[in-house]
N, C-alpha and C positions, 0 to 999 in steps of 0.2 A: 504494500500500500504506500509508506511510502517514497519508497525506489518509483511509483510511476509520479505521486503528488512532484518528487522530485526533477523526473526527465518533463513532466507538461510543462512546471516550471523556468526548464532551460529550453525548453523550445518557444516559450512565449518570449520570451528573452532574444532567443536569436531573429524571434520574427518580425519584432520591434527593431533591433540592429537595424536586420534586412531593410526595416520598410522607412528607416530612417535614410536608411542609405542612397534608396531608390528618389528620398523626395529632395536628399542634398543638390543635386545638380538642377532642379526643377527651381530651386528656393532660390541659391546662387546666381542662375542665370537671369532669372526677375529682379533680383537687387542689381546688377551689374548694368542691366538693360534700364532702368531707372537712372542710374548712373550718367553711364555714359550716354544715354537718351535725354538727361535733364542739362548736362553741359552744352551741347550740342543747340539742345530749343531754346535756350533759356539765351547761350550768347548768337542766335540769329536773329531769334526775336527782337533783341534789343535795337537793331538799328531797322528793322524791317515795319515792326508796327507802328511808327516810333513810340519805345518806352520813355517817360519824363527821365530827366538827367538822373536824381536820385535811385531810380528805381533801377533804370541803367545801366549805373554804378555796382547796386546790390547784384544784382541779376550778372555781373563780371564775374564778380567774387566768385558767389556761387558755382558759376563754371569752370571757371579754372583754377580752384583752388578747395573750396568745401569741395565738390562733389568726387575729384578725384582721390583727392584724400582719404576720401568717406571711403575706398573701394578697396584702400589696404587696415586703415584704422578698423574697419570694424570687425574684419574676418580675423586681424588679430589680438584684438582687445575681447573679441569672445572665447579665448584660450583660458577661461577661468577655472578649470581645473588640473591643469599643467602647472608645477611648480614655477613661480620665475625664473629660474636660472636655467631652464629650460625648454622656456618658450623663444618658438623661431618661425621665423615669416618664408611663404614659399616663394619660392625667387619667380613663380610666376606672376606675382602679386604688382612686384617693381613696372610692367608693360601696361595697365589699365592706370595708374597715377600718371606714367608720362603722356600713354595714347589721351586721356581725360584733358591734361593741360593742354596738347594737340586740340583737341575735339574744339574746345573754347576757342582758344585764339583765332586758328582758323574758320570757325562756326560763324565768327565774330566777323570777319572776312570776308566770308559767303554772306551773311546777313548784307554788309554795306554793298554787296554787287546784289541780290536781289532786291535792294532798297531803291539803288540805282536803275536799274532792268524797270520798275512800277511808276516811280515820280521825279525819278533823274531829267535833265533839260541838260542838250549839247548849247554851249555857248563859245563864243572868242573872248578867251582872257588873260589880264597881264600880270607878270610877276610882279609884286609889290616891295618883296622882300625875301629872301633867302637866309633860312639857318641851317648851318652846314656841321655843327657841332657833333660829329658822331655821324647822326642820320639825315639825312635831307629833310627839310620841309620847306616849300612853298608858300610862303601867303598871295593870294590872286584877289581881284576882283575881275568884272566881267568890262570888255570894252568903255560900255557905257555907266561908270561908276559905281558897282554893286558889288558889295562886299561878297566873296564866297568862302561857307567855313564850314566845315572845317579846314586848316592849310592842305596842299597836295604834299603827299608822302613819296621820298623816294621810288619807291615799288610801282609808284602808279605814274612818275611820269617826272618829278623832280630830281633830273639826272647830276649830276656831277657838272655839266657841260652848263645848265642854267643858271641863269644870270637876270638881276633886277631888270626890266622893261623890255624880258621877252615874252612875246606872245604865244597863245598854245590853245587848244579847240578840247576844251573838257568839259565830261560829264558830272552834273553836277547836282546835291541834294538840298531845292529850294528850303525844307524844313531843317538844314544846318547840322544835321544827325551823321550822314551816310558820307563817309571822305571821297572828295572828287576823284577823277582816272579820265586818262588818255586813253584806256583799254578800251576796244572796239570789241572783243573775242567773246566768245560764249563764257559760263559759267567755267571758270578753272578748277575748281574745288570740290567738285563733286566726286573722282575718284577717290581723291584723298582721303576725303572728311569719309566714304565710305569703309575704306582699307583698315582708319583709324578708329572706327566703328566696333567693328568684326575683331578688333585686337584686345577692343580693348571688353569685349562682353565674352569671347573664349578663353580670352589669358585671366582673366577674371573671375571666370566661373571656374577654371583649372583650380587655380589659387585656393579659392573658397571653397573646392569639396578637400583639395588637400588637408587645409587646417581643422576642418570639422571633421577627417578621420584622424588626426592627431589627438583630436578632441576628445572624441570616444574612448581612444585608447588610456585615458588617463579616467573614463567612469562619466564622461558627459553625456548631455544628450544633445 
């Protein structure tokens, strides 16, 4: 009697394991996809609807900094029953914090050229001023005296070569949000921001069933 009270016992035992096991990757990969799905909307949104400045600000952070963070902090801060001096992060954890930061900045990128693509206006406009300190920026107004802002950013079109009272045919975001561009080209960022996507919700979800069978093996659940 009970040798069996005993063996039901370890088999409800392994079948909770099991079913715990089955739902790590399920669980992992909805946190990860929040994740890196909330870096992503949160820094295109920003110049696309346009967010007010404040909120614009918050909604940065959040992407490049909370949310990637969030995606090794918590899968190792839930190591609470592994002694300290023996708790250790899976190196696949390190690919979702950098692809996250990725996801933002460029997100942020993508947002200003789909800002551009909906309410952008091509204009002729002139160099005002030039800061060269590190990275270029442009300040422009349009021929006929209208301030444009925010400045053009190297990337977009403030080369090395310009100079104060040159002129140049930019696209531009009347509501002052979306940074101007010479770029005529389709969307650039959409492979990227894709690649950075997929890296960063399977390196992710690696990561995080790693730690949670680390987990178990010390009596977790």
């Amino acid at each position: 009697m009970t040798d069996n009270v005993s063996g039901a016992a370890v088999r409800a035992t392994r079948a909770r394991a099991d079913s715990r096991q089955r739902v790590d990757p399920i669980r992992w990969l909805a946190f990860n996809l929040v994740c890196a799905g909330g870096s992503l909307g949160l820094a295109w949104l920003g110049p696309v609807v346009p967010l007010p400045v404040p909120v614009r600000g918050v909604a940065f952070v959040l992407s490049v900094l909370v949310l990637p963070l969030a995606t090794v902090l918590v899968p190792v801060l839930g190591l609470r029953q592994i002694p300290r001096g023996e708790r250790k992060m899976a190196w696949q954890l390190v690919y979702p914090v950098i692809a996250g930061v990725a996801l933002g900045v460029f997100g942020h990128a993508a947002g200003d050229h789909s800002a551009l693509a909906d309410r952008g206006e091509w204009v002729d406009a002139v160099v005002v001023s030039k800061e060269d300190s590190g990275t270029n920026h442009c300040d422009l107004r349009t021929t006929d005296g209208r301030a444009i802002s925010p400045s053009l950013s190297e990337g977009d079109g403030c080369r090395d070569a310009r100079s104060k009272g040159d002129e140049l045919r930019v696209r531009y975001d009347p509501k002052g949000v979306a940074g101007p561009t010479e770029d005529r080209s389709a969307d650039p960022y959409g492979g990227m921001l894709m690649a950075l996507f997929l890296v960063a919700v399977l390196m992710g979800t690696w990561g995080g069933v790693r730690q949670s069978t680390w987990h178990r093996q010390y009596g977790g659940r």
